[in-house]
C-alpha positions as YAML, in Angstrom:
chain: A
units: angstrom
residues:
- id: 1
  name: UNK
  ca: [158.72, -130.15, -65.57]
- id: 2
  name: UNK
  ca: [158.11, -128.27, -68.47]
- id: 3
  name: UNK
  ca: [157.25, -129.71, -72.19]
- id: 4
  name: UNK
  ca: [159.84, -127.66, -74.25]
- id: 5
  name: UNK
  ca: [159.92, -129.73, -77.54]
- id: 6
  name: UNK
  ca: [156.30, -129.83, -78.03]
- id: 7
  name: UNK
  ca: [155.20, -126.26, -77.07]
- id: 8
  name: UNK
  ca: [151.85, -126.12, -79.18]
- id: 9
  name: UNK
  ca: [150.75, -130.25, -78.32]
- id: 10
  name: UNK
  ca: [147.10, -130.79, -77.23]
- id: 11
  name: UNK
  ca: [147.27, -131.71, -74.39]
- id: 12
  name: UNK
  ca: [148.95, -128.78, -73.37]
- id: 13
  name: UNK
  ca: [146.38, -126.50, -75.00]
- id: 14
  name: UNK
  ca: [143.61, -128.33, -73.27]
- id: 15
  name: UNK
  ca: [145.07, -127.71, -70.04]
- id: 16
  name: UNK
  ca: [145.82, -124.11, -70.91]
- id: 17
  name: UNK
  ca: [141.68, -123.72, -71.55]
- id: 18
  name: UNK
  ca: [141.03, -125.90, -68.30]
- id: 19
  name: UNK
  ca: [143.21, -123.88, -65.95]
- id: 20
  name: UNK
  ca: [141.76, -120.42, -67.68]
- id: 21
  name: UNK
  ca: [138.33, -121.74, -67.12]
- id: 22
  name: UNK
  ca: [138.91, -122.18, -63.47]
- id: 23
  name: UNK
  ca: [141.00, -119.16, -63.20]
- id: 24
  name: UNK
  ca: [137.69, -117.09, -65.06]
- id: 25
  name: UNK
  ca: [134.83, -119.52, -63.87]
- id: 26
  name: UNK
  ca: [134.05, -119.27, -67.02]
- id: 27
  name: UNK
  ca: [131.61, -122.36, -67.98]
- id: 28
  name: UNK
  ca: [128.88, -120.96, -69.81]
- id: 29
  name: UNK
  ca: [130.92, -121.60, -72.67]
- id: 30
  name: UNK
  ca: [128.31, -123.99, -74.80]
- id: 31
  name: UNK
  ca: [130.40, -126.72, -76.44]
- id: 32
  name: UNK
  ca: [129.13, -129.71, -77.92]
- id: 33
  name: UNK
  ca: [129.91, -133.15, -76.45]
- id: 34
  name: UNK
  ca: [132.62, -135.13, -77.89]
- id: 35
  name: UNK
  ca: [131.71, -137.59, -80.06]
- id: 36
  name: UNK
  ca: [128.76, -136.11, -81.68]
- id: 37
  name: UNK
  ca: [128.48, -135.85, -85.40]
- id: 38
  name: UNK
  ca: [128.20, -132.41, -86.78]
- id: 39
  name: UNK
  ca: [124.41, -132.86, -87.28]
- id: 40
  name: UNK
  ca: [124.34, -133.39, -83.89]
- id: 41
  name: UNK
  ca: [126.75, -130.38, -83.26]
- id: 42
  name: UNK
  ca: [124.41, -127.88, -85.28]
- id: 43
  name: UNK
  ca: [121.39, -128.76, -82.89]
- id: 44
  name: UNK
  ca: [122.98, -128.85, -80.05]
- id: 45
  name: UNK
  ca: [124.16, -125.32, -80.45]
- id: 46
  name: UNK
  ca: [120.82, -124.37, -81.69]
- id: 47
  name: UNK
  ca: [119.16, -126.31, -78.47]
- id: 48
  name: UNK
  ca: [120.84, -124.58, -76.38]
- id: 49
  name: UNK
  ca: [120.15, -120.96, -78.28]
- id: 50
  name: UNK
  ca: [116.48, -121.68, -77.69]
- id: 51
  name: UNK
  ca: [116.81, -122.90, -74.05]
- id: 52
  name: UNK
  ca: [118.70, -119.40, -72.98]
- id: 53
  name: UNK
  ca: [115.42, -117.72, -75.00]
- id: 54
  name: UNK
  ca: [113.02, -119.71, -72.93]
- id: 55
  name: UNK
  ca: [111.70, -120.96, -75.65]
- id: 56
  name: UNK
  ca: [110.70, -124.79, -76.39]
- id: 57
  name: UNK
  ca: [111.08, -126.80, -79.29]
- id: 58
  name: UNK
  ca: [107.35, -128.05, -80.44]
- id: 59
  name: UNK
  ca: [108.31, -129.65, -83.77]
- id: 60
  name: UNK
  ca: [111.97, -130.52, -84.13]
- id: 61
  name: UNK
  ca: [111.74, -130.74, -88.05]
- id: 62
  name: UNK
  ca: [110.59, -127.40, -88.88]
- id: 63
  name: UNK
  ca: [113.15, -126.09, -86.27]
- id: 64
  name: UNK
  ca: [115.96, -127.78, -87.39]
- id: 65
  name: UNK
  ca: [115.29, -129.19, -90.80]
- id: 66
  name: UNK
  ca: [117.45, -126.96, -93.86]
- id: 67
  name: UNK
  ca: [114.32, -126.08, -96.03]
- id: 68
  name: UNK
  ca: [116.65, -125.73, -99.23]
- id: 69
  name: UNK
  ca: [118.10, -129.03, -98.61]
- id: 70
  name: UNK
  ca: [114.32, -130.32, -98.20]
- id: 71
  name: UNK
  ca: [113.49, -129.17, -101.75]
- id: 72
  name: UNK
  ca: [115.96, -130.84, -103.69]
- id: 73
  name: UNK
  ca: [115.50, -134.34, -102.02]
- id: 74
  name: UNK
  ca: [113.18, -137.41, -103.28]
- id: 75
  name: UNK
  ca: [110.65, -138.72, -101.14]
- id: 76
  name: UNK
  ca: [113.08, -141.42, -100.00]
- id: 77
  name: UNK
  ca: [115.47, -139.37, -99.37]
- id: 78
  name: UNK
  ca: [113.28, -136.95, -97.32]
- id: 79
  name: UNK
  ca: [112.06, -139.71, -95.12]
- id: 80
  name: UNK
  ca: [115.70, -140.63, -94.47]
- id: 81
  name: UNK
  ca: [116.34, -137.09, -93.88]
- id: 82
  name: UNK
  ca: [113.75, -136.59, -91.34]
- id: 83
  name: UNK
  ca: [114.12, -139.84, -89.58]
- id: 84
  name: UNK
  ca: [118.04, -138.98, -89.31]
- id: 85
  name: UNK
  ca: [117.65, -135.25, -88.02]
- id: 86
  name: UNK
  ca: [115.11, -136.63, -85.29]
- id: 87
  name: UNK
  ca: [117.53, -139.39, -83.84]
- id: 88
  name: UNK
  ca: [119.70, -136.75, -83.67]
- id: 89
  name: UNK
  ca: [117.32, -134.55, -81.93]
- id: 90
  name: UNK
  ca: [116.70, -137.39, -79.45]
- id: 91
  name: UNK
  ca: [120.08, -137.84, -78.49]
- id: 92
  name: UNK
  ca: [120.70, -134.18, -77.77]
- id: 93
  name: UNK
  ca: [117.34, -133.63, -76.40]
- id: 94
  name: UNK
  ca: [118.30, -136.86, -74.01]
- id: 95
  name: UNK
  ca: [121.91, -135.65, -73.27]
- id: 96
  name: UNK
  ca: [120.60, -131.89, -72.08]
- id: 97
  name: UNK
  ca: [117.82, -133.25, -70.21]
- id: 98
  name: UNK
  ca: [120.58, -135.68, -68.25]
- id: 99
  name: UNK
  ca: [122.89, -132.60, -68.08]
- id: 100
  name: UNK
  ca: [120.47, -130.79, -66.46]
- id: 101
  name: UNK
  ca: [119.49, -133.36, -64.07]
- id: 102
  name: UNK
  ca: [122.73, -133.37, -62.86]
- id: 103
  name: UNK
  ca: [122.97, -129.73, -62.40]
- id: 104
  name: UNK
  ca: [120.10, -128.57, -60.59]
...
């Protein structure tokens, strides 16, 4: 049965980019899990830049830390800042590691 009053609904677009993805076997596509924050977004995408590289992350601030957002912070701030952008590191360093686990 087709959907005729809602041609453009989500659910319907998310099916449309399921069915080409099986269609293509296309699933190198690198999105970011749902429910991450945008932070968390940014690294991911970045992880996962690096990864395909081969290269590995040795200290997460000075990878992933914006150096002009660094300068105009306090101290208190900065420690906040840091502490912040390495949970977030964590948790995608924790979710690729499990992803890849399952994988291979």
């Amino acid at each position: 049965m087709s959907n005729v009053k809602h041609k453009n609904c989500i659910v319907r677009q998310l099916a449309k980019s399921a069915k080409s993805r099986l269609c293509k076997n296309d699933y190198e596509q690198e999105v970011a899990p749902t429910g991450a924050t945008p932070e968390q977004k940014e690294i991911y995408l970045k992880l996962c830049k690096l990864q395909k590289d081969g290269e590995t992350v040795t200290n997460p601030v000075a990878s992933f830390a914006d150096p002009e957002k660094l300068k105009t912070l306090s101290h208190e701030e900065k420690q906040r800042y840091i502490l912040s952008l390495c949970a977030d590191y964590v948790s995608v360093k924790k979710y690729l590691d499990e992803k890849a686990r399952k994988i291979g």
